[in-house]
Backbone as a ProteinNet text record, in pm:
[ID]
protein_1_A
[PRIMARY]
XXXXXXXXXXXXXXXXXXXXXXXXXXXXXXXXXXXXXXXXXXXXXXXXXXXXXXXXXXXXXXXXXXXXXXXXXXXXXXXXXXXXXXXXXXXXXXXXXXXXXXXXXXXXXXXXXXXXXXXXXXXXXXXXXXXXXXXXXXXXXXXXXXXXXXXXXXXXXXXXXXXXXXXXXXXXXXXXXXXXXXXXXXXXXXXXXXXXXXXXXXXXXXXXXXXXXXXXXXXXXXXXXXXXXXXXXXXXXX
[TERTIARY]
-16952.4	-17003.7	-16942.3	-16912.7	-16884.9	-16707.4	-16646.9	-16528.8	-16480	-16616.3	-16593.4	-16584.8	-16697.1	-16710.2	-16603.8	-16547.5	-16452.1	-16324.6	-16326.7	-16229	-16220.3	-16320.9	-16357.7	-16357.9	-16394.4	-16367.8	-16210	-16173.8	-15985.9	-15988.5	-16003.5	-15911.5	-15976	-16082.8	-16129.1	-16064.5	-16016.9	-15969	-15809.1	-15780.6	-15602	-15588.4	-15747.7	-15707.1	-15742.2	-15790.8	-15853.4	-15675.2	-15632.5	-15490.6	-15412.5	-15423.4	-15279	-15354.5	-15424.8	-15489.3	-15448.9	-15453.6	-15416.1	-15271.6	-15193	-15036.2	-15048.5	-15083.5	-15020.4	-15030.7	-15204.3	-15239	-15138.8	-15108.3	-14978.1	-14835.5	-14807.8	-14730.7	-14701.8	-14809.4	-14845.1	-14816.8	-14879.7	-14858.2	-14705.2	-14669.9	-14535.6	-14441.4	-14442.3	-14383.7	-14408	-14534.8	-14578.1	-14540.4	-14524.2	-14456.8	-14296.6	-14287.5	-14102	-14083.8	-14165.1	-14149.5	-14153.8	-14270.9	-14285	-14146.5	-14150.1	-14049.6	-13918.4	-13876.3	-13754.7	-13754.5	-13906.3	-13973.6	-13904.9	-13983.8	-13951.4	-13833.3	-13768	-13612.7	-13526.8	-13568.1	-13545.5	-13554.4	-13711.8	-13723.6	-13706.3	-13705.3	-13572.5	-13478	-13362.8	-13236.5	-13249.3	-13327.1	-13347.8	-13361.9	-13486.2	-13493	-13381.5	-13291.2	-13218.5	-13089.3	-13056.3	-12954.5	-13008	-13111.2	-13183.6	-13137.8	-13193.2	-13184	-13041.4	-12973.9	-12811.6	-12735	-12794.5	-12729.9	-12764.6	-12924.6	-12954.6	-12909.1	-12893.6	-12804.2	-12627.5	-12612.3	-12450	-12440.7	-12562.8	-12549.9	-12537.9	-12598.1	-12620.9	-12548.5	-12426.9	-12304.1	-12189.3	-12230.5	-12088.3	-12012.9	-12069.9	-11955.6	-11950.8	-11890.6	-11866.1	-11839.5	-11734.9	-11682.8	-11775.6	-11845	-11970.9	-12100.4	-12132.6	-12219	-12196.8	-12075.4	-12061.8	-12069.9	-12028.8	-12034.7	-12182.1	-12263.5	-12409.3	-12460.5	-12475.1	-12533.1	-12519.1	-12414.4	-12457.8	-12502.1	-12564.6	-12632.3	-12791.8	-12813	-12930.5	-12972	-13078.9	-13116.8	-13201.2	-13291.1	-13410.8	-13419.1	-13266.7	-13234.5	-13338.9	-13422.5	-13528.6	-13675.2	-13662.1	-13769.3	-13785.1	-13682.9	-13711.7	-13717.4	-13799.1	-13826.6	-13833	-13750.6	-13763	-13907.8	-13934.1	-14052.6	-14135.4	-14005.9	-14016.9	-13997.1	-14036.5	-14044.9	-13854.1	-13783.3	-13714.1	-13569.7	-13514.3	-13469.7	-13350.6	-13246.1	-13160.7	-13053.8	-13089.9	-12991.3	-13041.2	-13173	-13201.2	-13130.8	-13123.4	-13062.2	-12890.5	-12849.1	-12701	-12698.6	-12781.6	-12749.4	-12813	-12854.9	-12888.8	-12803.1	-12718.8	-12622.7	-12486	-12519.3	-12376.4	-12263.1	-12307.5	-12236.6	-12208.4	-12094.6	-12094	-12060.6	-11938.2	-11905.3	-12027.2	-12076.3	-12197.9	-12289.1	-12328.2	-12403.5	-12399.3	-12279.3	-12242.5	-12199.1	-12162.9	-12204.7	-12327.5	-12442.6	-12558.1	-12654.8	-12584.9	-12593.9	-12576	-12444.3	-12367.1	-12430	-12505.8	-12559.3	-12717.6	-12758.2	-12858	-12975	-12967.8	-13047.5	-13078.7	-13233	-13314.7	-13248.8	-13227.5	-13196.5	-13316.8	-13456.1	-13526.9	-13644.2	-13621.8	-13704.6	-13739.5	-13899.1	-13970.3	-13989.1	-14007.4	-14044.2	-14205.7	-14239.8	-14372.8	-14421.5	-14344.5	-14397.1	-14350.5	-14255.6	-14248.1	-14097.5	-14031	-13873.9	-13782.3	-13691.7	-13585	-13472	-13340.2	-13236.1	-13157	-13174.7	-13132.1	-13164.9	-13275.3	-13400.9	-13328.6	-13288.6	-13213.2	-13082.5	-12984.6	-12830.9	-12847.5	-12956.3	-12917.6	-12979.7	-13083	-13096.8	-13048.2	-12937.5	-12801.1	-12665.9	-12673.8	-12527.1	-12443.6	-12513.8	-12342	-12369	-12256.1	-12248.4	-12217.3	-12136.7	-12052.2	-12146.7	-12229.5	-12307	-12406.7	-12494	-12567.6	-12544	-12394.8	-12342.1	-12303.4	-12305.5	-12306	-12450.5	-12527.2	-12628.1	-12691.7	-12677.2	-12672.6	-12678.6	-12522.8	-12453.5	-12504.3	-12572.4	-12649	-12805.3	-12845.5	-12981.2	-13072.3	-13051.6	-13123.9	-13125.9	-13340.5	-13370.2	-13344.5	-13283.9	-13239.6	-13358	-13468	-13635.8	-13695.6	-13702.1	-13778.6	-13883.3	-13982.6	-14023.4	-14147.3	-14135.3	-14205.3	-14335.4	-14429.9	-14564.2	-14582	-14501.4	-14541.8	-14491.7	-14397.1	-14409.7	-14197.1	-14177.6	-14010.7	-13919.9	-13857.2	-13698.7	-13605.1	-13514.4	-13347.1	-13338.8	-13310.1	-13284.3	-13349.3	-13504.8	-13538.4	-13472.7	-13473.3	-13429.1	-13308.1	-13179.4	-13089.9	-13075.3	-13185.2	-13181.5	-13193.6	-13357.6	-13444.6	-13341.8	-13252.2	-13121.6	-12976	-12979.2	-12922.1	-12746	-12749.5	-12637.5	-12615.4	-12511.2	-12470.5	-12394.2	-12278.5	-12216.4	-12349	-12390.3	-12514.8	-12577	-12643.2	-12724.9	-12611.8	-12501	-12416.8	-12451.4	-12386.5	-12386.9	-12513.3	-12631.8	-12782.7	-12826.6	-12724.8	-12773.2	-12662.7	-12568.4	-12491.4	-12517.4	-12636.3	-12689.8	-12797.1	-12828.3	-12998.1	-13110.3	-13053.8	-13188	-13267.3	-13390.8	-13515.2	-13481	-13394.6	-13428	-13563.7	-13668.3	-13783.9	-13894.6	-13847.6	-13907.2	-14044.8	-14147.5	-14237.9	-14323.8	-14324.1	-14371.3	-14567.9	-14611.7	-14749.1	-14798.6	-14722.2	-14761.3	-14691.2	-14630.9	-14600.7	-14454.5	-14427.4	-14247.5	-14131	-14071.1	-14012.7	-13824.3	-13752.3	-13639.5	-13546.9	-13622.3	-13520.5	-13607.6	-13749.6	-13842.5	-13810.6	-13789.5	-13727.9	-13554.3	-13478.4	-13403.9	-13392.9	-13475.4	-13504.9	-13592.6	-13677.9	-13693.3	-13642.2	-13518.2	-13420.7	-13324.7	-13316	-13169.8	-13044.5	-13049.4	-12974	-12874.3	-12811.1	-12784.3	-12721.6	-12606.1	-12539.8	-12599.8	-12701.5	-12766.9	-12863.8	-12887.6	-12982.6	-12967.9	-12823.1	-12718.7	-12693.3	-12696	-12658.3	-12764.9	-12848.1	-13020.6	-13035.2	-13001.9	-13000.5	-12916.9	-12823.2	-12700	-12747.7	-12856.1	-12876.5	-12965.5	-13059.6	-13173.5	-13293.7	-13273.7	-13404.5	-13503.1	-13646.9	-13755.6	-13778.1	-13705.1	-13670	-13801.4	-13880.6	-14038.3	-14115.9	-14140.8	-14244.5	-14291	-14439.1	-14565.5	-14612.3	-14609.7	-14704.1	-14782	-14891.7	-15051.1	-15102.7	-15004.8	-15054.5	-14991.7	-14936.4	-14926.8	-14803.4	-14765.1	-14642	-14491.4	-14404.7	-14266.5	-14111.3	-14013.9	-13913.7	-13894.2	-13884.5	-13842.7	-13931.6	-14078.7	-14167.1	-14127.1	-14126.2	-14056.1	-13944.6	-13858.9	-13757.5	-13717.9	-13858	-13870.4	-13950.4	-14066	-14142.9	-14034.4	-13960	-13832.5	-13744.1	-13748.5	-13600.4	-13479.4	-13477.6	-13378.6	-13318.5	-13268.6	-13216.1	-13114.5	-13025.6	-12922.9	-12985.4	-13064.2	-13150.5	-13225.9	-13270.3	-13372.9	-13264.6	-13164.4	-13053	-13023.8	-12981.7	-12939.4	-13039	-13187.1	-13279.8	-13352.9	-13314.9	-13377.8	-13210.4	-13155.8	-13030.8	-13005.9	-13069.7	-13109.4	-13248.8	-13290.2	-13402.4	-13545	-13544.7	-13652.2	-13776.9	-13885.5	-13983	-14136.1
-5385.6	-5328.8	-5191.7	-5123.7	-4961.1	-4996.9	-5091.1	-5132.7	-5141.9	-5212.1	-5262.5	-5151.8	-5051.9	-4949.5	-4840.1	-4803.1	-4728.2	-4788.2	-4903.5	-4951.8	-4971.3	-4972.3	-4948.7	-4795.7	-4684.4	-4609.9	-4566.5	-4597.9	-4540.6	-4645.5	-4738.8	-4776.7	-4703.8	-4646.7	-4575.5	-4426.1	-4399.4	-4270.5	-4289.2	-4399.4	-4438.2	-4406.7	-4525.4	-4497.7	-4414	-4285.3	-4130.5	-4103	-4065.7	-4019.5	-4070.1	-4223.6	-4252.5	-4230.1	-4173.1	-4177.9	-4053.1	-3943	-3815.2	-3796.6	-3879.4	-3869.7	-3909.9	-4047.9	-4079.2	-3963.8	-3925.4	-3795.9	-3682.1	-3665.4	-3538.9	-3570.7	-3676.8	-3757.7	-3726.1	-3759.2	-3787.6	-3617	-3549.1	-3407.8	-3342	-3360.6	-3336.2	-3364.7	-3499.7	-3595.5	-3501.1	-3458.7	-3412.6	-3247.8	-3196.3	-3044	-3079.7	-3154.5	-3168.1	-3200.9	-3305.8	-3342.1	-3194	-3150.3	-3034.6	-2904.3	-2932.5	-2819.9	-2868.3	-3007.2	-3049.7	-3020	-3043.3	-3044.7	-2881.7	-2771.9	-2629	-2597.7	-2657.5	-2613.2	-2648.8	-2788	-2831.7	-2758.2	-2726.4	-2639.7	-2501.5	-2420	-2309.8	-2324.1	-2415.2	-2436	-2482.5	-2580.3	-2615	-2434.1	-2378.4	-2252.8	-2133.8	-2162.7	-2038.2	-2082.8	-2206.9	-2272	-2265.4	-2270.8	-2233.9	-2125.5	-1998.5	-1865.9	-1790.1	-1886.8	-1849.3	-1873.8	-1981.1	-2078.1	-1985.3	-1964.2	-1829.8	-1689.8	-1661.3	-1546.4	-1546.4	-1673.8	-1720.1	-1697.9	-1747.7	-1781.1	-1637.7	-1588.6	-1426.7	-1369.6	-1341.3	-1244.6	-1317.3	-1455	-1577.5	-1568.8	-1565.7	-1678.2	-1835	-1831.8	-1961.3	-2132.3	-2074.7	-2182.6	-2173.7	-2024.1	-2072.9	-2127.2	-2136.8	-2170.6	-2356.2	-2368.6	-2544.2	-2587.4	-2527.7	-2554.9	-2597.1	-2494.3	-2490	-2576.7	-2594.2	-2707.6	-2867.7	-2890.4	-3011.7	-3008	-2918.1	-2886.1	-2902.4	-2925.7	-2865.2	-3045.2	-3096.5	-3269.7	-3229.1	-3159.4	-3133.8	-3019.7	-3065.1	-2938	-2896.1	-2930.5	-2910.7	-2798.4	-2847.3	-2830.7	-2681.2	-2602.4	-2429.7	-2351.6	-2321.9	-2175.4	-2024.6	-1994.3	-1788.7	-1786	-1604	-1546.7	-1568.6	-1559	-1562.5	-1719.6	-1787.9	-1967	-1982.9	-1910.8	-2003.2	-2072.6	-2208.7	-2294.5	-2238.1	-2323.2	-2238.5	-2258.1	-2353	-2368.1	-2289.4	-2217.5	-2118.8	-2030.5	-1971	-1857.2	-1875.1	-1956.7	-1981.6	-1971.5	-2027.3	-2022.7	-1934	-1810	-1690.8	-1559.9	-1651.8	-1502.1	-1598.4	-1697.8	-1768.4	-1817.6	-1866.1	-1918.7	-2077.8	-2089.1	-2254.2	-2326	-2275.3	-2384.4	-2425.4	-2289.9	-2314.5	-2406.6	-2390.5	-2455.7	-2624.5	-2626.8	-2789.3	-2821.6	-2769.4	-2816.9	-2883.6	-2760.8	-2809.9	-2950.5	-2945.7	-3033.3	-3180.6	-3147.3	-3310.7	-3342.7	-3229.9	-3281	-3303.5	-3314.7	-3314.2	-3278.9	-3131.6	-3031.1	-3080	-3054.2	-3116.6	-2993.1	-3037.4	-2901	-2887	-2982.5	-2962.1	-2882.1	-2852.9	-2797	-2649.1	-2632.1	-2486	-2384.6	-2273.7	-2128.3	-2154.1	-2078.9	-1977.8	-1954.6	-1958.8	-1925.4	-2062.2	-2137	-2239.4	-2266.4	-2157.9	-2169.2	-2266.8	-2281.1	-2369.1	-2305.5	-2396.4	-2291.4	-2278.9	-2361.2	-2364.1	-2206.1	-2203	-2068.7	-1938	-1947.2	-1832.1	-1828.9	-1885.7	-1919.3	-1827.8	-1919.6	-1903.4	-1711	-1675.8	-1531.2	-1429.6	-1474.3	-1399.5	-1411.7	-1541.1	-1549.7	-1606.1	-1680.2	-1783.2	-1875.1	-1932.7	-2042.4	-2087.4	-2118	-2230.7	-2262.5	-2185.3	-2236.9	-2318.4	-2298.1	-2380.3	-2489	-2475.7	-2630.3	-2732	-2684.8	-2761.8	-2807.3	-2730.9	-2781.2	-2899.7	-2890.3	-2955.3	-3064.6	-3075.2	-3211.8	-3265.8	-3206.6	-3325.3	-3269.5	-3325.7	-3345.2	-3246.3	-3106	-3028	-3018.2	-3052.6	-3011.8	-2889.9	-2947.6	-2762.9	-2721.1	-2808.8	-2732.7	-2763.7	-2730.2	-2762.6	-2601.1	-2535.7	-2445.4	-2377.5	-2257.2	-2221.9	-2164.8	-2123.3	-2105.8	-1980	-1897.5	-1864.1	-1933	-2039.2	-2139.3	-2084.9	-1981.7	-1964.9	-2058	-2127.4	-2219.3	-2106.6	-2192	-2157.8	-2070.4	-2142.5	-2045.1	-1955.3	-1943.3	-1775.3	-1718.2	-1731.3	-1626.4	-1601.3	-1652.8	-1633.7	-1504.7	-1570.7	-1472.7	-1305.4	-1355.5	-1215.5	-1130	-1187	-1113.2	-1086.9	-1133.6	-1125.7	-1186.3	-1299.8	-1382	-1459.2	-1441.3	-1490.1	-1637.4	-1635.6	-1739.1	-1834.8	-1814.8	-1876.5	-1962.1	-1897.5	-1931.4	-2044	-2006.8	-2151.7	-2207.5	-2236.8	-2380.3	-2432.5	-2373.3	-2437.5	-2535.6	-2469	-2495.3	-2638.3	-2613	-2749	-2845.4	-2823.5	-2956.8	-2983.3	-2942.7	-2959	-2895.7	-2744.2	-2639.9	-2621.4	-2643.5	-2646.3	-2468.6	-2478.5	-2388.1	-2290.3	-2365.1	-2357.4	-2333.3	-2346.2	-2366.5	-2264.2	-2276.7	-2152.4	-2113.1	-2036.2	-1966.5	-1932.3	-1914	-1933.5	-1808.1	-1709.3	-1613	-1666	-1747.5	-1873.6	-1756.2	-1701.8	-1662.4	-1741.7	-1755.3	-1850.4	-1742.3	-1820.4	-1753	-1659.6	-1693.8	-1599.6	-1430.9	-1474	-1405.7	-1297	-1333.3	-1247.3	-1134.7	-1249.2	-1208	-1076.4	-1116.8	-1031.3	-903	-914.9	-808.1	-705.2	-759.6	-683.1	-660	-666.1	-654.8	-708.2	-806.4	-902.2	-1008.9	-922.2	-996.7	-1127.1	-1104.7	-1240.1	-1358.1	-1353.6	-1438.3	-1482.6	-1407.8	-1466	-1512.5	-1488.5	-1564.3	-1715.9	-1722.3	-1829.2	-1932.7	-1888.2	-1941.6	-2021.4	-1909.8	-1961.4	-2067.5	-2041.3	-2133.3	-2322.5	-2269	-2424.5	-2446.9	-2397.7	-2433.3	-2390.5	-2266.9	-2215.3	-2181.6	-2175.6	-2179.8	-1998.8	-1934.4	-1843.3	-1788.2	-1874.1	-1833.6	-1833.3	-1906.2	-1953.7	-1809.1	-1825.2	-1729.7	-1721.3	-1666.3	-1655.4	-1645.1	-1649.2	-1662.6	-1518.4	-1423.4	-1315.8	-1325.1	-1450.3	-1404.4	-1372.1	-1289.5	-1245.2	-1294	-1272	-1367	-1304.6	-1321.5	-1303.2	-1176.6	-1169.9	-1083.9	-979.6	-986.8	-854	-823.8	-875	-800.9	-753.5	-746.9	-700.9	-586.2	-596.7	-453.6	-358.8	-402.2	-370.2	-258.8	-318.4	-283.7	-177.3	-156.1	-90.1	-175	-278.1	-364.6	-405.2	-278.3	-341.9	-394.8	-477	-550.6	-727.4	-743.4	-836.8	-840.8	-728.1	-769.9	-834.9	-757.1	-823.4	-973.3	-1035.2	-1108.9	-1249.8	-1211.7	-1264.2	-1284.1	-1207.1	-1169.4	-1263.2	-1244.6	-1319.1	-1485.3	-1541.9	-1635.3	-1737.4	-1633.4	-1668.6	-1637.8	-1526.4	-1558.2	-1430.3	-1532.5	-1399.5	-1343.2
5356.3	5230.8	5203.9	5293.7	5249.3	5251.1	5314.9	5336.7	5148.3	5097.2	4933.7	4867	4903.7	4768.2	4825.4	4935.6	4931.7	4850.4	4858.3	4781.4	4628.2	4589.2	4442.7	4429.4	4491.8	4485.7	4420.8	4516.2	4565.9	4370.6	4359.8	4241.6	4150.4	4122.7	4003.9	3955.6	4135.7	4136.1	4109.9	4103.7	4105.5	3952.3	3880.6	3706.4	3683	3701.9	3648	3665.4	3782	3780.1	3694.3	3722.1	3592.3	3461	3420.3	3266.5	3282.3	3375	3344.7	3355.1	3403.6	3388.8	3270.8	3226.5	3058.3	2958.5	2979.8	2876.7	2888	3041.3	3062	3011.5	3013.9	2976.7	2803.4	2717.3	2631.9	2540.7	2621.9	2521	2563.9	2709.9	2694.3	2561.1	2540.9	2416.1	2321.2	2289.6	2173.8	2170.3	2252.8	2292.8	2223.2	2319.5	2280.1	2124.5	2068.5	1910.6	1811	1869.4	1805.4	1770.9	1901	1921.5	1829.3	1830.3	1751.6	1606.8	1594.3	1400.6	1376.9	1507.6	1440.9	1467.3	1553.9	1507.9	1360.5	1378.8	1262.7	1117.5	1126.1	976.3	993.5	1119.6	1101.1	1037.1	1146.9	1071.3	909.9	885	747	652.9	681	606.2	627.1	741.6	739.5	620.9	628.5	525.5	446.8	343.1	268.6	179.4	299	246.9	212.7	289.9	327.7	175.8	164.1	9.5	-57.9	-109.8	-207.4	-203.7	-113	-69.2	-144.6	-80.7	-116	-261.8	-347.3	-506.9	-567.6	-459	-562.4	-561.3	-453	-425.7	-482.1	-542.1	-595.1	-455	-372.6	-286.2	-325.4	-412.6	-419.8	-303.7	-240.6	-131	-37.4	25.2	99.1	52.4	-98.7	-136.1	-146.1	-173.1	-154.3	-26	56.6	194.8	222.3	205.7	283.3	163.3	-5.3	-56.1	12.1	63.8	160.5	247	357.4	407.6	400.6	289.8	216.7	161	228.7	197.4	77.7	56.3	31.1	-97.3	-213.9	-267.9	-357.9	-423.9	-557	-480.2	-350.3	-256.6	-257.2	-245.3	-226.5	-350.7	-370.2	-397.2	-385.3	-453.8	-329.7	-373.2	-356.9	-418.2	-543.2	-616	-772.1	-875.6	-762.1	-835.1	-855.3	-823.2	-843.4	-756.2	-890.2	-753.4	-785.1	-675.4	-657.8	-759.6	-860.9	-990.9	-1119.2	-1080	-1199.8	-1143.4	-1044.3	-980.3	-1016.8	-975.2	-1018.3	-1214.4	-1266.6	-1380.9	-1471.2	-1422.7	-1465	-1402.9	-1352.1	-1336.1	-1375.6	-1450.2	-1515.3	-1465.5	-1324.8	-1202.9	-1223.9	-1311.9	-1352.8	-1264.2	-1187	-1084	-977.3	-922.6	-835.9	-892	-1023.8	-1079.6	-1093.1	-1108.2	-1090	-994.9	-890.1	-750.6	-751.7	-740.6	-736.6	-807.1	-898.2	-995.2	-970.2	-933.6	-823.9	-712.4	-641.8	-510.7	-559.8	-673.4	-693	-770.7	-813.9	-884.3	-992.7	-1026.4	-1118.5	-1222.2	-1338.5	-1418.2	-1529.1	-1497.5	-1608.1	-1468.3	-1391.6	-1309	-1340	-1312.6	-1367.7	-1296.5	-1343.4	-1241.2	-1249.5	-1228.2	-1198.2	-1387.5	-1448.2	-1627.6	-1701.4	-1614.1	-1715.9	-1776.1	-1671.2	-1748.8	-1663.4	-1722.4	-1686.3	-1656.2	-1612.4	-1548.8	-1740.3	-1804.8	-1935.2	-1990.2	-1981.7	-2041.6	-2016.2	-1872.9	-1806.9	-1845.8	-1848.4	-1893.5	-2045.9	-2121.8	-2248.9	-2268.6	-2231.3	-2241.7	-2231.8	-2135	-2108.8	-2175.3	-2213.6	-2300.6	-2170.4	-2095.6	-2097.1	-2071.4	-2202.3	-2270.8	-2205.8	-2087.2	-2018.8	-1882.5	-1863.8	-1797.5	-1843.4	-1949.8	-2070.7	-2088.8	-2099.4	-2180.6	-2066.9	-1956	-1865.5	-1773.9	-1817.4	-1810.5	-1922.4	-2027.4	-2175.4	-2116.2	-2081.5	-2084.4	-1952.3	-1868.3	-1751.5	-1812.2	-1904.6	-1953.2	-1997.3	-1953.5	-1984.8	-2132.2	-2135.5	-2261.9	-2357.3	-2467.8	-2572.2	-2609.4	-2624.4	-2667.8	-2606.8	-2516.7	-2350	-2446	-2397.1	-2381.3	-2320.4	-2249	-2144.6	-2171	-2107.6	-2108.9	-2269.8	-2279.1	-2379.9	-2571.5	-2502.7	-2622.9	-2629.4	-2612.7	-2602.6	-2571.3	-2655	-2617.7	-2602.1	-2526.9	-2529.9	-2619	-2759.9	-2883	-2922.5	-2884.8	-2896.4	-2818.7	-2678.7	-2580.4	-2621.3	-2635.8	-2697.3	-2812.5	-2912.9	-3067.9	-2957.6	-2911.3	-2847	-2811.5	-2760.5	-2649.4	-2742.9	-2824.5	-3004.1	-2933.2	-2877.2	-2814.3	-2904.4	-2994.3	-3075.9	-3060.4	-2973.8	-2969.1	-2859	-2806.3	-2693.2	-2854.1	-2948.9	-3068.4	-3098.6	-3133.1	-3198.6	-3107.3	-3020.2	-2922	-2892.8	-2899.4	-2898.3	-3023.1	-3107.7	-3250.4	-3283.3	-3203.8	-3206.7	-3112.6	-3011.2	-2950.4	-2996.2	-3106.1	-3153.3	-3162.2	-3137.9	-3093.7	-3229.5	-3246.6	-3347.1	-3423	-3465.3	-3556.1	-3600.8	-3638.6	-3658.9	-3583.6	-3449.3	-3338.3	-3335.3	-3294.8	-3301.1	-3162.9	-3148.5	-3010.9	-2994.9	-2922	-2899.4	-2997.6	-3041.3	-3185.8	-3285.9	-3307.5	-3428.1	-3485.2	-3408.1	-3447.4	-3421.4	-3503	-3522	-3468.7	-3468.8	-3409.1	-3538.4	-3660	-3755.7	-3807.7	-3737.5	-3732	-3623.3	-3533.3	-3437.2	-3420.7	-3523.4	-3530.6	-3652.7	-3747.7	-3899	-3807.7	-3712.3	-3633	-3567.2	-3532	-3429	-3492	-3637.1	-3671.1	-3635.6	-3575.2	-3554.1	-3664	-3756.7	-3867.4	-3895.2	-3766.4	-3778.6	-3717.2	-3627.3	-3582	-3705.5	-3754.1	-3860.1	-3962.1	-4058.6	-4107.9	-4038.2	-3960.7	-3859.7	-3898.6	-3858.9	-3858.1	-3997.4	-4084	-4236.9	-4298.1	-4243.4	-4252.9	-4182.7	-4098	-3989.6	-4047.3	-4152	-4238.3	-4162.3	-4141.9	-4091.5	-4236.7	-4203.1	-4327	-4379.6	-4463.2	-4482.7	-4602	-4553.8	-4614.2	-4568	-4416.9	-4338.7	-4286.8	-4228.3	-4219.6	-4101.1	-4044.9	-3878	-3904.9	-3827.2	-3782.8	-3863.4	-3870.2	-3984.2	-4119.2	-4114.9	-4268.3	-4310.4	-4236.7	-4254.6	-4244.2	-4307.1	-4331.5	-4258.4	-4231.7	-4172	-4289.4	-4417.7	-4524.9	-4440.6	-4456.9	-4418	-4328.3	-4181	-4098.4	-4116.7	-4132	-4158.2	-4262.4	-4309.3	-4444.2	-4338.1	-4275.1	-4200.4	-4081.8	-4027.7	-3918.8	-3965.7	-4112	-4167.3	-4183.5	-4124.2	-4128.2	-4268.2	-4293.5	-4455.5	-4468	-4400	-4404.2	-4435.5	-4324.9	-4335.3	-4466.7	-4531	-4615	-4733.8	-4791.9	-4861.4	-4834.6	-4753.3	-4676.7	-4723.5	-4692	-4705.7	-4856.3	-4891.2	-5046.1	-5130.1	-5072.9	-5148.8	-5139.1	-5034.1	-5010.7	-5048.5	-5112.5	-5206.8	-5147.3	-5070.7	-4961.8	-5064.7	-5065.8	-5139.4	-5049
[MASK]
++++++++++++++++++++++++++++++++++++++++++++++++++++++++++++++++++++++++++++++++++++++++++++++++++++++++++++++++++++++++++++++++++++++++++++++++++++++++++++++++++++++++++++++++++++++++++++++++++++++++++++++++++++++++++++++++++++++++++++++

């Protein structure tokens, strides 16, 4: 009898041990996985930062290099919401830009307010970055949290040739912003004459009223802008 239970013993104590090797066993595995995951998304974030880095100084050839690098391109964000094809296409980095583009990059993708890499290109005036965005899909009246397209930011920034080429893929003329200004409204503001000629010329509403009432002519009398008010008043605007 004690011959039995020592022996039942010894096997109970055999499976406590091997259950504590498997379990030891078991988190080893899970140590090591771990450890592969955080190397992994190191290296993942340092290529990352390297690429954004790359975009900003235009290294170009290192910035193509490390975009294949990069599986997961839509995925990062710096601080400031944005990806790394707003960043390229706000400092008017075309080639970078269509790199990115080819390997991937959403170009209708948003910041933190709602903008696009289009939004940024066009506020600055370059066109050749824009239009290459255009032509892989980016919306021309996409517009961001405060109701701003392309072609305001453009006018706002009084980018003239940027305004043609928006206006030759379709940019809303008319377009109106969350204070119902419209882009010739802005421009009759700033004195911006040839842009607003422009505007007129694409059939902008050279009577229409914002939420006060008020018309592209008033502002623009309102401003001093007396080039505009001519301009406007000659065009039939009352």
């Amino acid at each position: 009898m004690k011959s039995h239970v020592n022996s039942r013993n010894e096997r109970v104590n055999s499976e406590k041990t091997g259950s504590s090797a498997d379990k030891g066993d078991r988190i080893t595995a899970y140590k090591s996985a771990l450890k592969d995951v955080r190397n992994e998304h190191t290296s993942r974030s340092k290529d990352e930062n390297d690429l954004m880095e790359a975009i900003r100084v235009n290294e170009v050839g290192l910035a193509k290099k490390l975009i294949t690098y990069i599986t997961e391109i839509n995925e990062y964000k710096d601080k400031s919401g944005l990806s790394f094809l707003m960043c390229a296409s706000q400092h008017g980095l075309t080639e970078i830009s269509s790199a990115l583009i080819d390997n991937g990059a959403d170009v209708e993708a948003r910041d933190k307010k709602g903008s696009t890499a289009l939004m940024y290109a066009s506020e600055r005036g370059f066109v050749e970055t824009a239009e290459i965005l255009i032509k892989h899909g980016a919306n021309v009246n996409a517009f961001d949290h405060h109701g701003h397209t392309p072609l305001i930011n453009a006018t706002d920034s009084g980018k003239i040739r940027m305004a043609e080429m928006l206006i030759k893929y379709g940019a809303d003329v008319n377009a109106k912003d969350k204070i119902w200004f419209t882009p010739l409204i802005r421009a009759s503001r700033n004195g911006y004459i040839k842009i607003a000629e422009l505007l007129i010329k694409s059939g902008a509403d050279i009577n229409y009223r914002d939420i006060k009432h008020c018309s592209a002519l008033k502002y623009a009398s309102e401003y001093g802008q007396h080039e505009i008010v001519a301009l406007l008043t000659n065009a039939g605007a009352v």
